[in-house]
N, C-alpha and C positions, 0 to 999 in steps of 0.2 A: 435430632436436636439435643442440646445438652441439656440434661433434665433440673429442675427449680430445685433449690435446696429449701425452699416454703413453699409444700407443694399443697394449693387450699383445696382445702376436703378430700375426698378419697377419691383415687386415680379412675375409678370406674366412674363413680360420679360424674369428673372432669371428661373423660372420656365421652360420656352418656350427651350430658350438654353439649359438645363439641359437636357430635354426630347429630342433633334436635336441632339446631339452630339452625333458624329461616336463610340464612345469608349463606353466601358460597364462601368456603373457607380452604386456601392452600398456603401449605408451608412447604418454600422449594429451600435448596441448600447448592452451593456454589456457582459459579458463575454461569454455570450451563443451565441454573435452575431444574436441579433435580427434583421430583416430587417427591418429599416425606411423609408428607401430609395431606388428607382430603379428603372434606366431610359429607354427610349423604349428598346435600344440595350441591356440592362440588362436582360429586359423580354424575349426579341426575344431569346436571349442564353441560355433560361431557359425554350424555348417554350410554352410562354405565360401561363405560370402557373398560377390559381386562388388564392388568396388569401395568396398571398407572404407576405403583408408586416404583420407588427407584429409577424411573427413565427419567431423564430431560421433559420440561414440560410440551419443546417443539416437538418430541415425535408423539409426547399422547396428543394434542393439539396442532396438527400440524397446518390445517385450513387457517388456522389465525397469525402462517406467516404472510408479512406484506400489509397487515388492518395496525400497525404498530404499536401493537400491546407488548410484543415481546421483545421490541425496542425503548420502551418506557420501563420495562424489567432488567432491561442493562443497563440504563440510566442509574434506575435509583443501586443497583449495585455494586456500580463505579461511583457512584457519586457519595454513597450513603446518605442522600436525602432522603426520604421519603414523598410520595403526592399523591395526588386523587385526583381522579378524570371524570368528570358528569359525564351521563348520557352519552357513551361510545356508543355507535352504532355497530352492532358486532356481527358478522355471519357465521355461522357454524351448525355443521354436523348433529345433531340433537340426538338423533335415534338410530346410527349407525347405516343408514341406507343412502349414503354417497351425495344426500344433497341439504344443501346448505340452505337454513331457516336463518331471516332475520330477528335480532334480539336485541332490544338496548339497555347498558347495564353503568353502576357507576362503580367506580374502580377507587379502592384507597389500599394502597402498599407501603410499608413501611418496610427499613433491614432489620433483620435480625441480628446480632454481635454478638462476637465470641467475648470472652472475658477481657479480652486487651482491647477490646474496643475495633477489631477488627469486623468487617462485613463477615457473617456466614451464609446467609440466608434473605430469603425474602417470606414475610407474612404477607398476605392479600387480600383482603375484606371483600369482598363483590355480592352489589345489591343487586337483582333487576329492575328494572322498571319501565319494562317495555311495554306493558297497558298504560302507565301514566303518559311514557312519553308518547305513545300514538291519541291517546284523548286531546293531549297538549297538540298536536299536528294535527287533529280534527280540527280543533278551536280552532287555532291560528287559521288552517281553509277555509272555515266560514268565516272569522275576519275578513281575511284579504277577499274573497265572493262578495261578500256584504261589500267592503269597499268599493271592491269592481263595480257593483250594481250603482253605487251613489256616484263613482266618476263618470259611468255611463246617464245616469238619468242627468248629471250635471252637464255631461255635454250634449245630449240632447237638446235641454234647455237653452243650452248659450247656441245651440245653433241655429237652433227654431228661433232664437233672441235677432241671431245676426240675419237671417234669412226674412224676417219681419223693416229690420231696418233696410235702407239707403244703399244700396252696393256700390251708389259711388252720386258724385255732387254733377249733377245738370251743367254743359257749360253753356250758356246764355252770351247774347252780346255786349249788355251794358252793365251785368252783375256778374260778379266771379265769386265764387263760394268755396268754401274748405270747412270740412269737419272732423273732430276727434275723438271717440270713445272709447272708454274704459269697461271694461267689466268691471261689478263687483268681485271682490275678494274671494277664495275660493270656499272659506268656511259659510257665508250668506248666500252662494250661489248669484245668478242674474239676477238681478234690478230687471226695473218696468221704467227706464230711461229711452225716449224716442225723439228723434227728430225729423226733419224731411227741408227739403228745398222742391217749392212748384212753381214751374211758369206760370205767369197768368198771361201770356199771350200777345203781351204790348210793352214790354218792355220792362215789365215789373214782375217781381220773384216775392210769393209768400216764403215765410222761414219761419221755421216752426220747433221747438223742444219742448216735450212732455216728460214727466214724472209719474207713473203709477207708486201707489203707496206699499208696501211691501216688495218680495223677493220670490223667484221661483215661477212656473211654470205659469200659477194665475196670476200672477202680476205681468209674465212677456205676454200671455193672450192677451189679457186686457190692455196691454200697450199696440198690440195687432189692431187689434178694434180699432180703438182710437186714432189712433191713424190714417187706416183704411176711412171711417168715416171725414176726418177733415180733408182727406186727400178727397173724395168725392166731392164733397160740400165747394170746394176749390175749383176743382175743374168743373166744374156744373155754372159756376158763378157767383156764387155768393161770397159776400163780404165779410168784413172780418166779425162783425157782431153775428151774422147769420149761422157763420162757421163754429166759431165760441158756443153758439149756444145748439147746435147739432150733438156737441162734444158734451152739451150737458145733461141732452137728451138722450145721451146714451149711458153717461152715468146713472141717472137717473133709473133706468132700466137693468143696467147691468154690475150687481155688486163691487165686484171685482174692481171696478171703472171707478166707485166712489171715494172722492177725498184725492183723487189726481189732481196736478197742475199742469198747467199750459201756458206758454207765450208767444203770440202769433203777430208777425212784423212784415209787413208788406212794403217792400223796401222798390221806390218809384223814384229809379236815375234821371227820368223826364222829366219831374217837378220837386226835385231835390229835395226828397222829401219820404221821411217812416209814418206809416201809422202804424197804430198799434194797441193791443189787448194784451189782460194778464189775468188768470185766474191762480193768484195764491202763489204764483211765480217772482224768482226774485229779477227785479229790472235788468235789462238789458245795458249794454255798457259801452259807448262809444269814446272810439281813441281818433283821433288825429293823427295828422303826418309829423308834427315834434312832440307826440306821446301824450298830449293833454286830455284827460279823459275829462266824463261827465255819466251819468246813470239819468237814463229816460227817465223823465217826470210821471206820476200821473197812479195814483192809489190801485194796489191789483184788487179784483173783487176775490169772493172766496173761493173754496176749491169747487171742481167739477161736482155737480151733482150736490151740493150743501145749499140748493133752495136759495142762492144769490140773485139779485138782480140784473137785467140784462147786459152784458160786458162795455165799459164803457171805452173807447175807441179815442186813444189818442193822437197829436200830429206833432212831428219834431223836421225840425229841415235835417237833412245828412248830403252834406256836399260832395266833390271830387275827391279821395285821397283819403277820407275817415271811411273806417269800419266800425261796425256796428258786431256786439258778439252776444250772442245768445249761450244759457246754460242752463244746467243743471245743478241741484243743491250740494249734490257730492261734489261739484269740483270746490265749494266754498266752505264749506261745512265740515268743521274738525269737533272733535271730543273736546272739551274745555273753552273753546271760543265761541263767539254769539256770531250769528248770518252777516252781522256789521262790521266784526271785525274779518271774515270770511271774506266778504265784498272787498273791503279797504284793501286785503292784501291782494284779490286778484286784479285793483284797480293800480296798485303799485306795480307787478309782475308785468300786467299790459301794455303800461307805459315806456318800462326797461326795455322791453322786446321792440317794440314799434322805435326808439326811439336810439338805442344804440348802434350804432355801422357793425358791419360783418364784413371780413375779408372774403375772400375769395375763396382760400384753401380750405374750405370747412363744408361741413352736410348739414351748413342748415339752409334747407329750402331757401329757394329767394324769391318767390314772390311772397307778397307778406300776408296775406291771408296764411298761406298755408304756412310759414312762419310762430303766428302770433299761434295757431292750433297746436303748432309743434311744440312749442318752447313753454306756453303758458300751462299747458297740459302736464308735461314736464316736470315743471320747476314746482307746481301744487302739489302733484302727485308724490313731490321726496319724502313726504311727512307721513306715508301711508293713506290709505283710503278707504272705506267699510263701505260705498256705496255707489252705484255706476257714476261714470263719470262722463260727462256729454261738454264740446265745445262747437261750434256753431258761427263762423266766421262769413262775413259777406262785406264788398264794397262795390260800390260803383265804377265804372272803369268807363272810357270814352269806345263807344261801340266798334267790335271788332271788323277789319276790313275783310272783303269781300278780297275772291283771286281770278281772274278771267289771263288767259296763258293760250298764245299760238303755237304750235309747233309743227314740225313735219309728218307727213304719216308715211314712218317707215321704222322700223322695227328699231333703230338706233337711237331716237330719240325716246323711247319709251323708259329707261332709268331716268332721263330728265322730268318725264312727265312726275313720275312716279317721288321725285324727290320735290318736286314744285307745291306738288297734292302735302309731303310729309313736312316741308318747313310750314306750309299755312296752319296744317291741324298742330304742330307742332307751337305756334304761338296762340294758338288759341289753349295751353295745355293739354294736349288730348296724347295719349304714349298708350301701349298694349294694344290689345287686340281690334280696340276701334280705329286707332290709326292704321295697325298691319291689315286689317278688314277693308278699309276704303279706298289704301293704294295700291292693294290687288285690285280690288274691282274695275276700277280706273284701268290700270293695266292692261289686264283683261277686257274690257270694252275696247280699248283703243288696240289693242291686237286683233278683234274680231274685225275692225273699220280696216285695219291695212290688210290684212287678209282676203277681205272679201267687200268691200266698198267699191274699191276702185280699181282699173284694167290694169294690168300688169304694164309698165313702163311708162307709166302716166305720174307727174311729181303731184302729189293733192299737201293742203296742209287739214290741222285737224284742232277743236278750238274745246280748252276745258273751263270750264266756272264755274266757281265753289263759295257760295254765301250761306252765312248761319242764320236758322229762322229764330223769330220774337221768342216760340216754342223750344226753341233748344235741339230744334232738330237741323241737321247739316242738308244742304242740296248741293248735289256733285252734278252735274251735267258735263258729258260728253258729247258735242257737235262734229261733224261732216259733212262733206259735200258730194259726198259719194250718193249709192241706190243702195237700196234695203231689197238683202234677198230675203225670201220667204224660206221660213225652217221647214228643211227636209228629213225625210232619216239616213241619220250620220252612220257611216262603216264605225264598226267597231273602236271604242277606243277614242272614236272623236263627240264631238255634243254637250262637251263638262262645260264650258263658258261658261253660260247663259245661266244654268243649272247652279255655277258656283256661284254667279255674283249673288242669284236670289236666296241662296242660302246665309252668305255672310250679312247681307242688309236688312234692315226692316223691310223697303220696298222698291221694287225697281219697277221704271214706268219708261215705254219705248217710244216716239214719237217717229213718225217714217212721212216723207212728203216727198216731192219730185225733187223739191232743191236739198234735199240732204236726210240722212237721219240724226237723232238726239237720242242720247242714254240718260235716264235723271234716277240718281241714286239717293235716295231720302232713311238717312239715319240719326236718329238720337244720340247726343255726346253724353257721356259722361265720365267725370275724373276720378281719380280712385279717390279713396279716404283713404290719406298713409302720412308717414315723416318720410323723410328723404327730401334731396334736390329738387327743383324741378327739370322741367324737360329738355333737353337740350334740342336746338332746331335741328330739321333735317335728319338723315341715316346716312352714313359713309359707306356703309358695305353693300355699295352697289357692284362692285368689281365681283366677277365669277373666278373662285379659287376651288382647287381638287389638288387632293395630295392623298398619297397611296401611300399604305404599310399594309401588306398582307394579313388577314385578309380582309383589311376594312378601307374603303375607298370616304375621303371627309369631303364633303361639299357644302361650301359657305357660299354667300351672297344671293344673285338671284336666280330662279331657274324660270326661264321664259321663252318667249321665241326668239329671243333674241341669242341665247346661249345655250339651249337643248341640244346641241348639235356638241359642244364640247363635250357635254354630260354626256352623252349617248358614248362616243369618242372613247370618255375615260374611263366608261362602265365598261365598253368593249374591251380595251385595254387589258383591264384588270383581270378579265375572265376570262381572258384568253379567247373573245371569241362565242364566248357564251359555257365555253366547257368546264370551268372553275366557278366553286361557289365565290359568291362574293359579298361583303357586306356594307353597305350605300350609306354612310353616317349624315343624315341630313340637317341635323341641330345646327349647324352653323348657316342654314339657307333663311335667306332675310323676306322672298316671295316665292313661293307656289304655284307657279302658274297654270293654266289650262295646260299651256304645251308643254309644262313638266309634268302634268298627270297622263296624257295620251304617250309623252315618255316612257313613264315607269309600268303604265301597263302595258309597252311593248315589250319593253325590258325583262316583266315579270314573265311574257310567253316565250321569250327568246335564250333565257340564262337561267340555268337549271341552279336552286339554291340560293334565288337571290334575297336578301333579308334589306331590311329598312331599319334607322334609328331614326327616332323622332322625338324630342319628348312630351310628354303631356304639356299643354298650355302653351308652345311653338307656335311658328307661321304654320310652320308641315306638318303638323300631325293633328291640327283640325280637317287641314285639307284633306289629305288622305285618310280621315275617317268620313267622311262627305263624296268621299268618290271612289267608296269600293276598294281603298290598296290597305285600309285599317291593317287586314289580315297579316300582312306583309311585315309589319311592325313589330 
């Protein structure tokens, strides 16, 4: 380097410092960056490499081509800028024994100029700080762990929250119900926000939404509780004042549980008519068919468990065509405004909703229950929300009909049956797995009756009825004229029927006489809690489709006994026989049936390699974990 003509203090001195100082110190010179210069702590970083100075900095360093340091070294000496690099992550050589430690160092270069102001050189400042910055990457993983732990215990809570609630609304004959909840916000965690819909057995539906007072783990037990208790108190029999005051009896007992609210609505289509209780709860809110609202009369007592008086039980008519909406304080309750003006606007919002048309082309629900849940949920929530959010929709509806259907007993008419079964649950809103659940079963029954009922070439017919109990539970009855044989043991492969139906239903119950047998399948409805459309009637994909591209065979619509024999056909097909793998994609199959199970595990003995696609929450792939082909998936 061209030496100072004010050179401060004496060149040993200058020297002496240069060589003491903590930091790593190189002076390269032209563009190849030859080393001039380089202080102990330079060597040491370089582990005392021989014969550094005059080469190129790439052959004493040569592991630091490719980490692009000695591409930000051709920078600043093209460019004559200087800069600095934090915390490069650097590998290299340390102690000369061929393997590379990591280090992290901050980097500040500046050029060095000849007298005309030409680039000669690069100076280069380098700190380490590779304790600091690994401290720094400690912290930060116990951050982000710490975090981990608190999204995990939050979801935990919100699941054990969701798994306490409703997993879906009852459907009843003369009440239709629809619900919507929110969690709280992610910084509060879960709220102690509950509700529930209960038969009572005759034609009346209690409706119920609770508040626990705080957030988090003992606020969702304590809404469990609560619940669990009036859900008993209900089905046991008791009233609404009996119920109300069980709920105070447990506050009463149970911390957690004190200073809740409740509002409990026994809504009776047969005498046109709510009663009702409120402990601390804001009134309930009925809308009309042209949007005219009104708030239930009738003072709440105080909260659960604060030593009130026994709940005093009102009565309001509620006609044909008004809903009645039950809530929560978070859907009303903003920061800056009073529960009054909270109420006003959700009694505006209700009205809009109820009272505006909707075209066709749109996803908003059309029945209006599930509507006024969707929309009023909605249009509160724009404003943000710090507190669960609960909506609670219920009306009276003219009770739904009953379906009694003749048809032949022969394997051809069984897609009809099967679509007869899916538009009734289909107006009654019933879609997923309880609908695909009950027109297999049906199926199934009525392929065991032509199977094995009646003598081969004999024409019989075969009679189904399907009515919804007070209870909310469905009755599917299968009739024939045929004999009941008694169960033997089936060869291999056969015997799933009877087996699947008990599996998909609450209860199956067989009656056998001289003049015929009867199958009565007795299952609980329930509709989801969601937004979207409603259900549209019926299922179209009854037609049996198969389409191959090597090596995966796609099977949509039904697989039954009606159409095993195609499946079998195209499974051979593909496999040449059985001698190629092949893979069975059955997402698109709309039923399951027995004779597609005694299928696939003949298939499974006969064709080496064969694979199954199903996906979780399908028609097929409950089935096939219910009868042994899980594996196969």
């Amino acid at each position: 380097m061209e030496p100072s003509t004010a050179f401060p203090g004496e060149p040993a001195d200058v020297v002496r410092a240069f060589e003491d100082l903590p930091a790593i110190l190189w002076a390269f010179e032209g563009p190849e960056h030859r080393v001039v210069a380089a202080n102990r702590a330079a060597r040491a970083s370089a582990g005392h490499r021989a014969d550094i100075v005059g080469r190129p900095v790439r052959e004493v360093l040569p592991e630091l081509e490719g980490q692009q340091i000695f591409a930000m070294f051709d920078e600043i000496y093209v460019t004559g800028r200087g800069r600095s690099q934090p915390g490069l992550r650097v590998l290299i050589d340390r102690d000369g024994d061929g393997e590379l430690e990591e280090g992290f160092f901050t980097y500040s270069a500046q050029p060095a100029l000849h007298a005309d102001g030409t680039v000669r050189g690069l100076l280069v400042y380098t700190v380490e700080n590779t304790e600091l910055v690994r401290l720094r990457h400690a912290a930060e993983d116990r951050a982000a762990a710490s975090e981990h732990r608190y999204r995990e215990q939050r979801d935990f809570v919100l699941g054990l929250q969701r798994g306490l609630l409703p997993q879906g609304m009852p459907v009843l004959p003369r009440v239709r119900t629809s619900a919507r909840y929110l969690a709280a916000g992610a910084d509060t965690a879960a709220g102690g926000d509950w509700f529930d819909v209960v038969p009572l057995g005759d034609g009346r539906a209690a409706l119920l939404v609770g508040d626990v007072v705080g957030h988090g783990a003992p606020a969702v037990a304590a809404m469990g509780q609560l619940r669990a208790v009036a859900l008993q108190a209900l089905t046991s029999g008791a009233d609404i004042a009996e119920t109300v005051a069980r709920l105070d009896g447990l506050a009463d007992h149970v911390p957690t549980a004190r200073g809740a609210t409740v509002c409990l609505v026994v809504l009776d289509p047969g005498a046109g008519e709510v009663r009702y209780a409120s402990r601390a709860h804001p009134a309930p809110l009925v809308v009309d068919p042209d949007g005219v609202t009104r708030f239930l009369a009738g003072a709440p007592g105080g909260p659960l468990g604060s030593g009130s008086a026994k709940a005093e039980v009102h009565r309001e008519p509620l006609t044909s065509g008004e809903l009645v909406l039950l809530y929560s304080d978070g859907l009303v309750e903003r920061p800056g405004r009073t529960l009054a003006d909270g109420m006003a606007r959700l009694s505006k919002v209700a009205s809009a909703v109820v009272r505006d048309a909707v075209g066709d082309d749109t996803t908003v629900p059309d029945l209006m229950v599930d509507r006024v849940c969707a929309l009023v949920v909605e249009r509160l929530a724009l404003s943000g929300y710090s507190d669960d959010v609960t909506l609670l929709a219920a009306e009276p509806v003219p009770r739904r009909a009953d379906l009694s259907v003749d048809f032949p007993a022969s394997s051809g008419a069984l897609s009809g049956l099967r679509r007869s079964v899916g538009t009734w649950l289909a107006a009654l809103d019933v879609t997923g797995m309880d609908a695909d659940g009950l027109q297999l079963v049906v199926g199934e029954a009525a392929a065991n009756a032509i199977e094995h009922a009646y003598p081969a070439g004999v024409r019989h017919r075969m009679r189904v009825e399907c009515r919804l109990g007070e209870d909310g539970v469905a009755h599917l009855t299968l009739s024939d004229g045929g004999r009941w044989r008694e169960p033997t043991p089936e060869p291999a492969g056969r015997g799933w029927g009877l087996r699947l139906m008990r599996s998909l239903v609450d209860r199956v119950e067989v009656s056998a006489t001289s003049s015929g047998t009867a199958v009565t399948f007795h299952q609980p409805l329930r509709r989801a809690v969601r937004l979207g459309s409603a259900a549209e009637p019926g299922r179209d994909a009854e037609e049996l489709r198969t389409a191959y591209e090597r090596p995966v065979l796609r099977v949509s619509g039904p697989v039954d006994q009606d159409t095993v024999e195609r499946v079998r056909d195209a499974v051979m097909a593909a496999s040449r026989g059985g001698a190629l793998p092949v893979v069975v994609d059955l997402t698109g199959v709309s039923q399951l049936a027995s004779a597609g199970v005694v299928l696939l595990h003949q298939l499974a003995a006969d064709c080496d390699g064969l694979r199954l696609v199903a996906p979780v929450g399908g028609p097929a792939r409950q089935v096939l974990e219910l009868t042994g082909l899980g594996h196969l998936v």
